[in-house]
N, CA, C and O of each residue as an XYZ file, in Angstrom:
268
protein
N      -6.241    -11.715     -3.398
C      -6.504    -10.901     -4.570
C      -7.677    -11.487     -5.333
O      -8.084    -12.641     -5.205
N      -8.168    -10.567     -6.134
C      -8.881    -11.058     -6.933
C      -8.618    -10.496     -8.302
O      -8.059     -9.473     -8.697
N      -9.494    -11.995     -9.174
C      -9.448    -11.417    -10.928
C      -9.480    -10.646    -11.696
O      -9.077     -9.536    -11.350
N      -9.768    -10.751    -12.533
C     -10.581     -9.840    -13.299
C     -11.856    -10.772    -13.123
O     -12.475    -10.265    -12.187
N     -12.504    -11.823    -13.543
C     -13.456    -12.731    -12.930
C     -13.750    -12.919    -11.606
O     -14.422    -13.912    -11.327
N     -13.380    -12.150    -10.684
C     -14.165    -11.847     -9.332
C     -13.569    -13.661     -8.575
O     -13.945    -14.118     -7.495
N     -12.948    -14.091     -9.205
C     -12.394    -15.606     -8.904
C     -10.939    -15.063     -7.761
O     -10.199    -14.123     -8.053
N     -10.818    -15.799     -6.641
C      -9.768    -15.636     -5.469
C      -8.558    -15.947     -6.127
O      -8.554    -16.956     -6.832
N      -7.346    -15.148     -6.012
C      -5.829    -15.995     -6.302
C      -5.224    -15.516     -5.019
O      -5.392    -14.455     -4.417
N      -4.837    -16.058     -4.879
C      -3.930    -16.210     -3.212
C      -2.902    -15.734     -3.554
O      -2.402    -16.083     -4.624
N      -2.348    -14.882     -2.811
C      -0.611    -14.208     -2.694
C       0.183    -14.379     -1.386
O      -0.208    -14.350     -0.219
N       1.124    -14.523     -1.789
C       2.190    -14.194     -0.796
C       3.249    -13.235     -0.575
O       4.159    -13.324     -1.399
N       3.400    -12.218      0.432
C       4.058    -11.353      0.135
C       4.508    -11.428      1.350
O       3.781    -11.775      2.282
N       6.299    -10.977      1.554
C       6.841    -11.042      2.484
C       6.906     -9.537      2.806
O       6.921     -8.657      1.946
N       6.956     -9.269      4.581
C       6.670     -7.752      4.736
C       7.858     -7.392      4.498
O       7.569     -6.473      3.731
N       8.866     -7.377      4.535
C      10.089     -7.123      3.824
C      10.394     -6.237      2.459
O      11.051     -5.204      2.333
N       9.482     -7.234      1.226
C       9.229     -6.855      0.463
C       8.030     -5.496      0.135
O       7.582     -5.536     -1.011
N       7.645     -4.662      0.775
C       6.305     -3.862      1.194
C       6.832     -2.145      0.992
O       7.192     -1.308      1.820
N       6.721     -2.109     -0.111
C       7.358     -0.538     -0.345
C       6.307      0.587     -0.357
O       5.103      0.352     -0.462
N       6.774      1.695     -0.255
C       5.335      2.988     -0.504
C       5.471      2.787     -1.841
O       6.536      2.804     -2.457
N       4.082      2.543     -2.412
C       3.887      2.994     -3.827
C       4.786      4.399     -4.545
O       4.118      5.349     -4.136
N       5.481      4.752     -5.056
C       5.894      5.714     -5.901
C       5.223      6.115     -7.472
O       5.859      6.341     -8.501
N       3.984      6.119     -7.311
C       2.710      6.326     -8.002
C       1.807      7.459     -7.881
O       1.579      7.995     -6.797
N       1.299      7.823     -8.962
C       0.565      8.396     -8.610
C      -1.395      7.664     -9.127
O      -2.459      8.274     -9.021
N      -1.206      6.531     -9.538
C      -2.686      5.610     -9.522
C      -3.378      5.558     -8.505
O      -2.910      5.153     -7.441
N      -4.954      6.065     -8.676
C      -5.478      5.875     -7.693
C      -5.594      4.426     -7.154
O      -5.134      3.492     -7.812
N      -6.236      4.224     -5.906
C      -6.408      2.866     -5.570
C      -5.530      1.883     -5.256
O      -5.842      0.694     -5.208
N      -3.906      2.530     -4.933
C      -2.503      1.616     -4.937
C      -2.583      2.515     -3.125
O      -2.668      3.678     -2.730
N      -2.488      1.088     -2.468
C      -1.587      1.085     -1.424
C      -0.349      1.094     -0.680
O       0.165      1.766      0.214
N      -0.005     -0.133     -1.549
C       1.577     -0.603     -1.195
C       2.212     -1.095     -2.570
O       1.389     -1.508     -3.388
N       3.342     -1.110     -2.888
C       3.801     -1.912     -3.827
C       5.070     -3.061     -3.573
O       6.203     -2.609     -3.411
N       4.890     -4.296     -3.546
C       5.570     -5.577     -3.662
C       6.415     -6.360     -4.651
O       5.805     -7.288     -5.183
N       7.494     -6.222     -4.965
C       7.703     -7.285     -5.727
C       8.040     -6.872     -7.440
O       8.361     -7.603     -8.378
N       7.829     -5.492     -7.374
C       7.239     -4.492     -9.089
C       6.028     -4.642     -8.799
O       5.684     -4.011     -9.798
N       4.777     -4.988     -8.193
C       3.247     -4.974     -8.046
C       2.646     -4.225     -6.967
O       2.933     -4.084     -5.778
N       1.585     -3.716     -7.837
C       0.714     -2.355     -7.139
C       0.235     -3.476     -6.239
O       0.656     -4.616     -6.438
N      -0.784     -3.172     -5.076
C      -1.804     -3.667     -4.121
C      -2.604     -2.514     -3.889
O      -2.164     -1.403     -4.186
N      -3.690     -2.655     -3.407
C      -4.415     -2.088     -2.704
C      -5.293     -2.750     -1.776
O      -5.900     -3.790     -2.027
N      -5.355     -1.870     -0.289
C      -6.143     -2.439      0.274
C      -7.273     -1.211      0.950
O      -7.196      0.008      1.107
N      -8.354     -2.284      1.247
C      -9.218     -1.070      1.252
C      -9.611     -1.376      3.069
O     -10.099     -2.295      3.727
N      -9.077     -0.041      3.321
C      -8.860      0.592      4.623
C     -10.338      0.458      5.705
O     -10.342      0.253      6.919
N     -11.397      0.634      4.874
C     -12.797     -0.058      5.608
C     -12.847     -0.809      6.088
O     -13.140     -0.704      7.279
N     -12.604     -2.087      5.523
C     -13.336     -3.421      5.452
C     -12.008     -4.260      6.098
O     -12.170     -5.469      6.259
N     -10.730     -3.680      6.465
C      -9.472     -4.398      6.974
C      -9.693     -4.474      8.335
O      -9.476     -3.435      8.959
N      -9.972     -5.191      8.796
C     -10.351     -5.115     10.233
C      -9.124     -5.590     11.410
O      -9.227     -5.680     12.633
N      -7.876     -5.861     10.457
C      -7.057     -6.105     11.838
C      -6.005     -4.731     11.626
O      -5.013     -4.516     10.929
N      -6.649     -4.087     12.440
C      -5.416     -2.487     11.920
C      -3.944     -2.649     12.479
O      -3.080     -1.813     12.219
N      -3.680     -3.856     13.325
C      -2.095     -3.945     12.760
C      -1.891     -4.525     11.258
O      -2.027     -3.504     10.584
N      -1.770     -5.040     10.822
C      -1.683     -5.437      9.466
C      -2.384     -4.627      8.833
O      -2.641     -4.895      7.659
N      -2.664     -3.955      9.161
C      -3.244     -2.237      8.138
C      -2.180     -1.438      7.721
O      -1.919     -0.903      6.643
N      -1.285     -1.491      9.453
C      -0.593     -0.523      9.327
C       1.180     -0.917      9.012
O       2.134     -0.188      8.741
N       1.081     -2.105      9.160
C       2.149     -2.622      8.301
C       2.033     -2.754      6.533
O       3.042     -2.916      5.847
N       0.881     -2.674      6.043
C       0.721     -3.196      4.493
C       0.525     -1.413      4.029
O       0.550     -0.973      2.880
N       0.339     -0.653      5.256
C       0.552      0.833      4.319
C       1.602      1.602      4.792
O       1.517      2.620      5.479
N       2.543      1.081      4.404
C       3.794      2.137      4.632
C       3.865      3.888      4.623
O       3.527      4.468      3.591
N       4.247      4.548      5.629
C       4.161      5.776      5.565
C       5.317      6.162      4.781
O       6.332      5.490      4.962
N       5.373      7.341      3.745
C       6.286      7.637      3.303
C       6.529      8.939      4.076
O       5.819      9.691      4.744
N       8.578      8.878      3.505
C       8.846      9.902      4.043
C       8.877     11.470      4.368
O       9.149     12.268      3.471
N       8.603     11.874      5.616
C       7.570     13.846      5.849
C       8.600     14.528      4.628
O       9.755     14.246      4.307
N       7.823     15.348      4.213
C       8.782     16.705      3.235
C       8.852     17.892      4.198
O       7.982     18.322      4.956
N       9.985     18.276      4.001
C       9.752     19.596      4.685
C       9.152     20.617      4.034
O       9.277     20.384      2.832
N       8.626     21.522      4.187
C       7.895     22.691      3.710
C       9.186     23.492      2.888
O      10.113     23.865      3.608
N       9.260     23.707      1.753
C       9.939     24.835      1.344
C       9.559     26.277      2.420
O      10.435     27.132      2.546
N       8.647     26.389      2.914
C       8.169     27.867      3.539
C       8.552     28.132      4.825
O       8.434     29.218      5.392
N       9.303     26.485      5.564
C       9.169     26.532      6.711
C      10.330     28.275      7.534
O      10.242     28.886      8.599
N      11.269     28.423      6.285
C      11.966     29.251      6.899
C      11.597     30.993      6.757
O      12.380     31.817      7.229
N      10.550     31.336      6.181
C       9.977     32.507      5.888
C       9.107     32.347      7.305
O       8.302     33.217      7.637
């Protein structure tokens, strides 16, 4: 992570702990712990750990599907 001073703080987060955001803030990936994250999907270059730190939430069904 970083600051507000652009200065590194190191985290630890267990994948365990790795929920879908229930937000609507832009720029939130995952949420940990009560804490937003974001990660930015460009610049992540190991896309397993992409796809573990962005949890898919669960499909809705279509209200329409039965018309």
């Amino acid at each position: 992570m970083l600051s507000w001073l652009a200065t590194s703080i190191p985290k630890t987060l267990k994948f365990a702990d790795i929920r879908p955001p229930e937000t609507n803030r832009p720029f939130v990936t995952f949420k940990a712990n009560g804490n937003f994250y974001f990660v930015d999907a460009e610049h992540c270059h190991n896309k397993a750990l992409l796809a573990r730190l962005t949890p898919q939430k669960g499909s809705h069904e279509s209200a329409f599907k039965n018309l």
